[in-house]
N, C-alpha and C positions, 0 to 999 in steps of 0.2 A: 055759853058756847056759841053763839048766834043761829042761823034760820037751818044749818046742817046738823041740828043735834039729834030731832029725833028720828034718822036713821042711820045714825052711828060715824059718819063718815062726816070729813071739813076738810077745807081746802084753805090755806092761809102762805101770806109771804112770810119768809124768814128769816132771818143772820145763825148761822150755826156756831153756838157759845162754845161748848165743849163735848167731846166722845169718852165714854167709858163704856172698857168689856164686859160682855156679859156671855158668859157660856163659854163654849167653844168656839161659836161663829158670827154671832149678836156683838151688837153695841147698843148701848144707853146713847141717845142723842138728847141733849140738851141745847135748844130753840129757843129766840126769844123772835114772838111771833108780830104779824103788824096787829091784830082784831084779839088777839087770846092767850097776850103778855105770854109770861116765859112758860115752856113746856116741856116737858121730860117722855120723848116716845122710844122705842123699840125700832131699831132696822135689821130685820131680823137677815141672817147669810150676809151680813156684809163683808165681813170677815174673809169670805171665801172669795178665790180668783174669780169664779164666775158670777159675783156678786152683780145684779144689774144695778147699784146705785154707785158703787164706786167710790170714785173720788168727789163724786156729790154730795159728799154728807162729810166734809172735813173740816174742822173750826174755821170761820172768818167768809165760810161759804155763801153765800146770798141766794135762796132757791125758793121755788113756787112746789110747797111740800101739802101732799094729801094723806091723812090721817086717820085712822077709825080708834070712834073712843076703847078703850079698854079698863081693866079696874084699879089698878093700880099706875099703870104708863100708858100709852097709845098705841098704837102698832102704826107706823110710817108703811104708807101705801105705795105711793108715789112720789116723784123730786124731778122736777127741771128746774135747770142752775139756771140763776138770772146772771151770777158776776161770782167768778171765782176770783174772789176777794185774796185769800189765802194763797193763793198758789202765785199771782202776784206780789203778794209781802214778801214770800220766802226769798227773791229774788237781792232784797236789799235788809241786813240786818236791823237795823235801827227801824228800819219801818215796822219790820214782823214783830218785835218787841213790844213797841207800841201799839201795834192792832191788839198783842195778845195782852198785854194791861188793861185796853179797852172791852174787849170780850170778857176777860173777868169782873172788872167795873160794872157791867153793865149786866152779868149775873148777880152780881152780890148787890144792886142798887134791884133788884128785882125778889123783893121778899120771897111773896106769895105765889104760887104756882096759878097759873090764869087770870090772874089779876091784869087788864089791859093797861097799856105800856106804850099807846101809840107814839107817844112823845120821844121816849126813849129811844124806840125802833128807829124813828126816822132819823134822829141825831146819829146813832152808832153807823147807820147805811151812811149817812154824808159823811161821817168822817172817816169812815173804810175807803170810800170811793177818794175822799182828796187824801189819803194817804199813797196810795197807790196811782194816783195823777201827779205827786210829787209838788203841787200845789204848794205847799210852804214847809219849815222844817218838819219835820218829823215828829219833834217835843213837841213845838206849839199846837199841832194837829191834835194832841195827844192831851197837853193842859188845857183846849178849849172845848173837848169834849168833855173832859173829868167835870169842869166850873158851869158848864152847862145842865150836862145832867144831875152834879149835885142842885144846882138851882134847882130844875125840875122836880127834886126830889122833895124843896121843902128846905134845902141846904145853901142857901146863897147866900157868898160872905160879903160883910159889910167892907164897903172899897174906899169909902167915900165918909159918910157920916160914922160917929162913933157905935160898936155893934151894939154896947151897953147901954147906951144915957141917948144915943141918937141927936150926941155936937155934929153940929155939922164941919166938916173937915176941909183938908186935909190934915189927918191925923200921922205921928212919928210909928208909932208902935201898931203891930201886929199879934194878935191871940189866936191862935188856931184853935183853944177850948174856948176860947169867947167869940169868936163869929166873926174873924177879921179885923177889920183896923179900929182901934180903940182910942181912947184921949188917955191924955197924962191921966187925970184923974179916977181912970176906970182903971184905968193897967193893971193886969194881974201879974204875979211874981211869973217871971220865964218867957212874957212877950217879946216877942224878937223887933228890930228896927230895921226895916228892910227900904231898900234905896225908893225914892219917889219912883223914879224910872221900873222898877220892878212893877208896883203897884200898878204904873200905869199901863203896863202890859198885861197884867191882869184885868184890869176893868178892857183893856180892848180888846182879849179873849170871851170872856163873856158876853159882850151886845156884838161879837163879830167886826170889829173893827179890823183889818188885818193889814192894812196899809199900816198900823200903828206899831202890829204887831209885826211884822216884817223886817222894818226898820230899827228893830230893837239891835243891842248890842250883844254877842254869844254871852258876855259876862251876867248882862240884866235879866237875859232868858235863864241861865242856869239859876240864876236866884229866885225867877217867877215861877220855874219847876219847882223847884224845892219846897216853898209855898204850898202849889198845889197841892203837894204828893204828900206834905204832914195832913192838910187839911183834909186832903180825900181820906186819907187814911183814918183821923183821927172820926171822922161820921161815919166809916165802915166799921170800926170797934176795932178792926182786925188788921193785918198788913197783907197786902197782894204779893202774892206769890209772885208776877209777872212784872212787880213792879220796883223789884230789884235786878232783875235783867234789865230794865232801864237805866237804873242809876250805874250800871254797868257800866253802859254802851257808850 
């Protein structure tokens, strides 16, 4: 927990993942914090009008939040917002969409409860903040977070050399259960053959390239979404809920 543990109280930055009710006037907050990875605390009254935390504690929130451990959740002490991250998104559809595929991403890419997460943290805060700057589209904000933090996570798909045999490439075909771009001779039945130009949007999402990624064409971009969104999905086991209101929008 770091140097505030044995008097029960820590003070940590945070992105607010999601809220669920509890009680009458309670919510469950779920954090993902910079020093004490994702956290599951207690704000107790917020429910109520005269809640003193408010609109502080809403998904997509960015806040400097004080805590005291508790035995099963934490009790939320204190909260000043750094970046109401969220109340910006809601302003532009496509954006809030993708903030909130991001905040799910970035629950379900966080197993363990306390398990530190700095990498994560800081990728989900830049790509809140250039979501909400309007910085580049909306998706790509969206598919460079996904490729980044699966990277981080141990998930980075091969763009370049083959994922299986590691030919070096450019390879035709794509495996989302095989790790990205493959050779003729690795292919597994159901690899899809996605345009050079796609791929190459995806390698310049991943090292930040974004002049590259910019200049893409809408058609190349929906194809290097599409990519993402099997691949993310296919390492999360599961399908994001948030991440069919994208394919919505």
């Amino acid at each position: 927990m770091g140097h505030n543990e044995p008097v029960g109280l820590y003070r940590d930055d945070a992105v607010v993942l999601r809220t669920q009710k509890l009680g009458e006037a309670d919510r469950i907050i779920t954090l993902l914090t910079r020093r004490n990875g994702r956290v599951r605390a207690v704000a107790k009254g917020i429910r109520r009008t005269s809640s003193k935390f408010g609109a502080r504690l809403e998904p997509a929130t960015h806040v400097d939040v004080q805590l005291y451990l508790g035995r099963s959740l934490d009790i939320i002490t204190q909260v000043e917002t750094r970046d109401v991250f969220g109340e910006r998104l809601r302003r532009d559809y496509g954006s809030y969409t993708m903030g909130s595929a991001m905040l799910e991403t970035a629950e379900r890419l966080t197993a363990e409860e306390r398990e530190p997460a700095l990498r994560l943290y800081l990728l989900l805060v830049g790509a809140l903040r250039a979501l909400v700057e309007r910085r580049h589209d909306p998706r790509l904000v969206f598919d460079a977070f996904a490729l980044r933090a699966l990277a981080n996570a141990g998930y980075q798909p091969a763009l370049g050399e083959c994922a299986r045999c590691g030919a070096p490439g450019p390879h035709r075909w794509f495996s989302v259960a095989g790790g990205g771009t493959v050779c003729s001779t690795c292919r597994p039945a159901g690899a899809a053959s996605p345009s050079a130009e796609a791929i190459d949007v995806l390698r310049a999402l991943l090292v930040g390239d974004w002049a590259t990624a910019d200049a893409s064409e809408s058609a190349v971009r929906r194809e290097a979404s599409g990519l993402t969104a099997a691949y993310l999905q296919w390492h999360l086991e599961h399908g994001l809920r948030s991440l069919r209101l994208v394919e919505q929008g």
